[in-house]
C-alpha positions, 0 to 999 in steps of 0.5 A: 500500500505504499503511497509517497505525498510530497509536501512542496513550498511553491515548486520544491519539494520540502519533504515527503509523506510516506504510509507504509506497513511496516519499518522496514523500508525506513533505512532505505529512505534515509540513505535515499535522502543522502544520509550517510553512515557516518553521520550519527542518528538519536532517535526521541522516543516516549516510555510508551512507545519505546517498549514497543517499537524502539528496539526494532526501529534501532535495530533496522537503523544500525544494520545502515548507520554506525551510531544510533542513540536513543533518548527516551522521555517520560510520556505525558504532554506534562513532559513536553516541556523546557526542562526534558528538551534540556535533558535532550541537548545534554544528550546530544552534546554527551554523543558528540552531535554535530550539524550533520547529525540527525534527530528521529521522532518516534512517537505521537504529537508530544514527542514530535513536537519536542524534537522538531523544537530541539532540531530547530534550536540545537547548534541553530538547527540540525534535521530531523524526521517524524515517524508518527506512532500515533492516528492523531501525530499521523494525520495533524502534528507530523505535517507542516513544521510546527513544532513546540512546547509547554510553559507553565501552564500555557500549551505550546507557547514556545516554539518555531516552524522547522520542517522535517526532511521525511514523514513515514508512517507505518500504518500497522502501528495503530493497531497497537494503540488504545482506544483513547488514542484512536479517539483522540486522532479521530478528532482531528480526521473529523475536523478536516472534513468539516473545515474543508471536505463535506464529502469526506465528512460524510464519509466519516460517517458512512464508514464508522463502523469499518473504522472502528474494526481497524478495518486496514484498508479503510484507515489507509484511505482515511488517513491518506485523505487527511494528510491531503487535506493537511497538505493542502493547507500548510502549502498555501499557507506555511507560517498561519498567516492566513488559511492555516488557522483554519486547522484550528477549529475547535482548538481554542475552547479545546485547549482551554478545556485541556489546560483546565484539566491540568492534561487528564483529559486527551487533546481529541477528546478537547478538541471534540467538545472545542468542535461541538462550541464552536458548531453551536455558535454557528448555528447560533449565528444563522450559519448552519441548520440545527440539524447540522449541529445535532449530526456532528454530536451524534457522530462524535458520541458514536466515536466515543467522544463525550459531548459534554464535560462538568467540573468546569466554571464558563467563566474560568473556560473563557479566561484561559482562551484569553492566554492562546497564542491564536489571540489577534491583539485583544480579539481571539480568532475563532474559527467557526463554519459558514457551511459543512466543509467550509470554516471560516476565521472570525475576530468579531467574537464578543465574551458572551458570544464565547460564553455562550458557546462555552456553556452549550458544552458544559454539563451543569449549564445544560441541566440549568436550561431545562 
């Protein structure tokens, strides 16, 4: 099933997306890249995914490279911070890294994230390539070069956009993940069909249940689809000056949510409740028919998502939007839905329009208005 995506800037091709089935072939697109083996490679990996799957990834690198290291973190978006990128650098210094050495992200968004952001500030920037472990780092995270991390409380506040020089994805991974994972990555799918793609959306839905069984063929069209959709955007617009933010539907609730549950709650999971907001205001708003808002909460409830969350206060939700880094001065761009398919990004947003939206998804608000 082998599928080769280039992600270009104008005419050139900055890096391409490989879907495979396995990790064999991994070694080979590096020495086709024109790495050599002199040139050493660490390979970033997370506590989880290094039980699984480090062992065979360094094993196949090592048959074609002299030095390959290994930098584990602990997994946990609570890890994705200065001080393990710290811990990276001392790594590479140790190991004697140069320029000319390579960094392999192994893992989801989180280790991702961190090693595109090491890459790009280790002695002013050093390669790196993402090998996403995970639905939602394959279709989102690993595509486009934003990369970053945590401060404080303030999620991914620090960070530069820095593109890989390869993406391969071994599909057969996900196989391996727990359902929470497969959820959370679904989130993003889901989006890109609403902001971009009414047909795949439908899709989504039509399909749900070959997607849940894992059904192989299925996920590898499915992803392929997203990563298109992801493609698309980032080349149009690298740096979110424009289109991108789009990408950014359900975000700026979501991560409010997320930042307020200290990460217990998954980034998908915030993200679907993030969605939900955001199509009740467009609703609210003339933009879409009730009916449209009553299918995206079925189908995301039908994929395990929760609809609404408690514990929360709207009041502290709105105030954590106000430390996103999608602020425009002192208005927050907001991405809402003119129609299925087509977002848009609007800056006229008032706090109780925000408000609105907040409680349309909070449990206790909901009971309230009965």
């Amino acid at each position: 099933m082998a599928k080769t995506i280039p992600v270009r800037a104008e005419d050139t091709v900055l890096y391409t997306i490989e879907l495979e089935r396995a990790f064999v072939k991994l070694s080979k697109r590096l020495t086709e890249l024109g790495y050599r083996p002199e040139q050493k490679i660490c390979i970033v990996t997370d506590s989880n995914v290094s039980k699984l799957y480090l062992s065979e990834v360094k094993g196949l690198l090592e048959n074609e490279f002299s030095v390959v290291t290994s930098y584990c973190m602990q997994a946990g978006e609570e890890n994705k911070n200065l001080q393990t990128v710290g811990g990276l650098y001392e790594h590479l210094i140790l190991h004697h890294f140069d320029r000319n050495d390579l960094l392999l992200a192994l893992g989801g968004g989180v280790v991702g994230d961190l090693t595109g952001f090491t890459a790009a500030t280790y002695l002013r920037g050093i390669d790196f390539i993402q090998v996403p472990t995970t639905l939602l780092s394959q279709v989102d995270s690993s595509i486009g070069g934003k990369t970053g991390v945590d401060f404080l409380q303030y999620k991914n506040m620090v960070g530069a956009f820095y593109q890989p020089k390869l993406v391969y994805m071994n599909v057969s991974v996900l196989r391996s993940l727990p359902k929470i994972q497969l959820v959370s990555g679904m989130a993003e799918i889901i989006k890109h069909g609403l902001i971009k793609d009414a047909a795949y959306y439908q899709w989504l839905k039509e399909k749900q249940e070959e997607i849940l069984a894992l059904s192989p063929p299925i996920l590898e069209e499915m992803i392929e689809k997203s990563c298109h959709i992801k493609r698309e955007v980032v080349e149009r617009d690298p740096n979110e000056k424009g289109e991108r933010a789009l990408l950014n539907f359900g975000h700026t609730i979501g991560h409010a949510v997320e930042k307020l549950s200290d990460f217990r709650m998954s980034h998908g999971a915030c993200v679907g409740i993030g969605m939900l907001a955001a199509t009740y205001l467009s609703w609210k708003m003339g933009l879409l028919a009730k009916e449209d808002l009553a299918e995206l909460e079925t189908l995301l409830a039908s994929y395990g998502f929760q609809t609404r969350i408690s514990g929360f206060s709207p009041t502290d939700i709105l105030l954590a939007t106000k430390s996103d880094k999608k602020m425009d001065g002192n208005r927050i761009r907001f991405i809402l839905l003119k129609a299925i398919g087509e977002a848009y990004i609007c800056k006229d947003l008032t706090d109780d329009d925000l408000i609105m939206g907040i409680q349309s998804i909070c449990a206790e608000e909901a009971e309230r208005g009965k």
